[in-house]
C-alpha positions as CSV (number, residue, x, y, z in Angstrom):
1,X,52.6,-21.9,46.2
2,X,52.5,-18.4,47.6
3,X,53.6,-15.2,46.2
4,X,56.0,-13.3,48.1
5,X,56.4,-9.6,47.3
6,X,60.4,-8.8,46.7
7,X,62.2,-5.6,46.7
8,X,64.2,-5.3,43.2
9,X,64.7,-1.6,42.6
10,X,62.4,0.4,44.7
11,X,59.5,-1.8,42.5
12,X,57.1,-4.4,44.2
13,X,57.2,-7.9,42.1
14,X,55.4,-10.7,42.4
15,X,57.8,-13.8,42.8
16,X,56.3,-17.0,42.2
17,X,55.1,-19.9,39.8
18,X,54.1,-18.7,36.4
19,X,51.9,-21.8,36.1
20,X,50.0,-20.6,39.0
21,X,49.7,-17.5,38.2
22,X,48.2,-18.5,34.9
23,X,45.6,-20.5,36.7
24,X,44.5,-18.3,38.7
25,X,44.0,-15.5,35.6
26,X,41.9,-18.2,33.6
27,X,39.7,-18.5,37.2
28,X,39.2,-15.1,37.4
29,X,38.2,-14.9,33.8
30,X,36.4,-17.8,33.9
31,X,34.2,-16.4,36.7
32,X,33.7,-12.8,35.1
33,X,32.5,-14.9,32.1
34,X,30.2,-16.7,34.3
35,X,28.6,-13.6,35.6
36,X,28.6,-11.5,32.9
37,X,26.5,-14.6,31.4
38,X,24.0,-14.9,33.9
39,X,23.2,-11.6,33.9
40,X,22.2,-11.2,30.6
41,X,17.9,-11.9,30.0
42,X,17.4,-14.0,27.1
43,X,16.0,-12.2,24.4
44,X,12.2,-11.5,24.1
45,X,10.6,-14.2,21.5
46,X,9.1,-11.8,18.2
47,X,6.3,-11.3,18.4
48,X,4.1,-12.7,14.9
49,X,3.2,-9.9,12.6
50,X,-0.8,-9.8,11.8
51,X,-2.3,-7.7,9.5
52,X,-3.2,-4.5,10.8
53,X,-7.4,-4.4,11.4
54,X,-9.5,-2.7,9.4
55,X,-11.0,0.8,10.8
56,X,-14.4,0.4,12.2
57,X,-16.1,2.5,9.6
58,X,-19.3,3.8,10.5
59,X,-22.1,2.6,8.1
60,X,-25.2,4.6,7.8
61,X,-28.2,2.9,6.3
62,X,-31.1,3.6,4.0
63,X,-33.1,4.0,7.4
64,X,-30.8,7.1,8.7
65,X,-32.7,10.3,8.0
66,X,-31.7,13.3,5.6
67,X,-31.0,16.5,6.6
68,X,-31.2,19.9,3.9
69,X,-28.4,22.0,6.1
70,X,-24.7,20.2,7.3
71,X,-22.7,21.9,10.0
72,X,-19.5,22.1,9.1
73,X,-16.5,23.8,11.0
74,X,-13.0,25.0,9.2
75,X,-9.8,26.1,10.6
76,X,-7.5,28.2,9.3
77,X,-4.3,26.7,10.5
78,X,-2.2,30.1,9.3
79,X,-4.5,32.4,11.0
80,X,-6.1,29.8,14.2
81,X,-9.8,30.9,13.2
82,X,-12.5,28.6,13.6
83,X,-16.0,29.1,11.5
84,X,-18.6,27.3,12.0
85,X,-21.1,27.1,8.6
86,X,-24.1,25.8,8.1
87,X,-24.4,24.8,4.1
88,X,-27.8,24.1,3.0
89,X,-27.8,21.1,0.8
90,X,-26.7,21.7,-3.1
91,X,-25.3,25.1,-2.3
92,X,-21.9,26.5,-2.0
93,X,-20.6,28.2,1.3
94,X,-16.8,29.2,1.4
95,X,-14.3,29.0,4.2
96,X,-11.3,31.1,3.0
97,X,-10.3,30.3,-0.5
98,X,-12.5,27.3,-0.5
99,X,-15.7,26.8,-1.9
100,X,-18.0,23.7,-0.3
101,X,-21.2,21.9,-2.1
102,X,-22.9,20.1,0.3
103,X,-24.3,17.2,-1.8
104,X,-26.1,15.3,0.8
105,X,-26.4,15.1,5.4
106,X,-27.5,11.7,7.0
107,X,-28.2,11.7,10.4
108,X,-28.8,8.4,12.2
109,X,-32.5,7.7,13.7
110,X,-32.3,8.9,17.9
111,X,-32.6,5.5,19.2
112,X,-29.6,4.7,17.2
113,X,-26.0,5.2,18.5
114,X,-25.1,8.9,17.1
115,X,-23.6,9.7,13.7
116,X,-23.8,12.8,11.3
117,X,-22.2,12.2,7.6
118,X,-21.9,14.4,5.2
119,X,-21.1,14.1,1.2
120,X,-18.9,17.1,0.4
121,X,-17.1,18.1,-2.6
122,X,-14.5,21.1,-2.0
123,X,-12.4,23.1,-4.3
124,X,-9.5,26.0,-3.8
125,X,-10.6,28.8,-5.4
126,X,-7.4,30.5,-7.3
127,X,-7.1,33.9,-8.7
128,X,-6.9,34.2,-12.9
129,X,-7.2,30.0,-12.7
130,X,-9.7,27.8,-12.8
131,X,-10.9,26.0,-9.4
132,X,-9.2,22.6,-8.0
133,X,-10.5,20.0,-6.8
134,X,-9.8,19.4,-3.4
135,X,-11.9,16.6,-1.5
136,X,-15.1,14.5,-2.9
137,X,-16.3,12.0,-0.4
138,X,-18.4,11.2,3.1
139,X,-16.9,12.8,6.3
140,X,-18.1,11.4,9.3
141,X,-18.9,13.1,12.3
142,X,-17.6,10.9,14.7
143,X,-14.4,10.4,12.8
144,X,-12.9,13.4,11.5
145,X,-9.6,11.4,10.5
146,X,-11.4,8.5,9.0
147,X,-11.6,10.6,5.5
148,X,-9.4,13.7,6.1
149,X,-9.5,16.5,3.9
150,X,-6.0,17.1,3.0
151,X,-4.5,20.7,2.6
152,X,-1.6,22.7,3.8
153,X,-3.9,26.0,5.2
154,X,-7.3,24.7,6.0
155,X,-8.8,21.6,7.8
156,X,-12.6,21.0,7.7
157,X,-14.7,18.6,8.9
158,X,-18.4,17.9,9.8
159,X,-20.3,18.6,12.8
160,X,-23.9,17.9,12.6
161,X,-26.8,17.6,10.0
162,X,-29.9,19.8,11.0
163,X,-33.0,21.4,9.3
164,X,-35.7,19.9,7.6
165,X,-35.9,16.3,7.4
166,X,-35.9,15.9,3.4
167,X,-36.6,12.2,1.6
């Protein structure tokens, strides 16, 4: 059946069956539906969660050579200076308010890929108080991050082991 538009009080109508009518709004839903359903993507599958891998730490072996002077370089993150220090072996250098003991420099052999590490222990020196420790461990060259000296003010980390070879 076709609808035929009537004039009832200056308003357009729709005259017609209500039955069609109905039809014809479930079709047009029907096919909004349908679209709306195809465009959709299904979902990506999850990925499987693995355990995260290990940081390729640098190992340095009995055969790398030792060093008696460590470059080191601080920054004062307040003030943007950059030092560079050398510290001998077994004697303390400061960088601000921090006091550094180089305990021990490894170097690997030339004709293996290149590594410098460094033992360090580092305290912040405070006035009328006694010294706190800061850092004890191996930084390595290559890896600043890998063993991260953690303080609001200063960040240091080591360069390069020079001098005399010692045994």
């Amino acid at each position: 059946m076709t609808a035929r538009w009537t004039a009832g009080g200056g308003k357009g109508r729709i005259a017609g069956n209500k039955e069609t009518m109905m039809r014809r709004v479930l079709v047009v839903a029907a096919l909004v539906t349908a679209v709306a359903a195809q465009a959709q993507t299904p979902p990506a599958p999850m990925p499987v969660p693995t355990a995260p891998a290990a940081p390729a730490q640098p190992q340095m072996s009995g055969a790398d050579l030792s060093f008696d002077t460590a470059v080191l370089q601080g920054l004062d993150k307040v003030t943007a200076r950059v030092v560079t220090v050398e510290a001998p072996v077994g004697a303390p250098v400061h960088v601000g308010a921090l006091e550094i003991i180089v305990r021990a420099c490894k170097k690997r052999r030339p004709e293996d890929q290149p590594e410098s590490a460094a033992f360090l222990d580092i305290w912040e020196l405070h006035k009328d108080q006694p010294a706190s420790a800061l850092f004890r461990g191996w930084m390595f060259a290559s890896s600043p991050a890998l063993s991260a000296m953690e303080h609001p003010v200063y960040d240091i980390w080591v360069l390069d082991c020079r001098g005399k070879p010692v045994r």
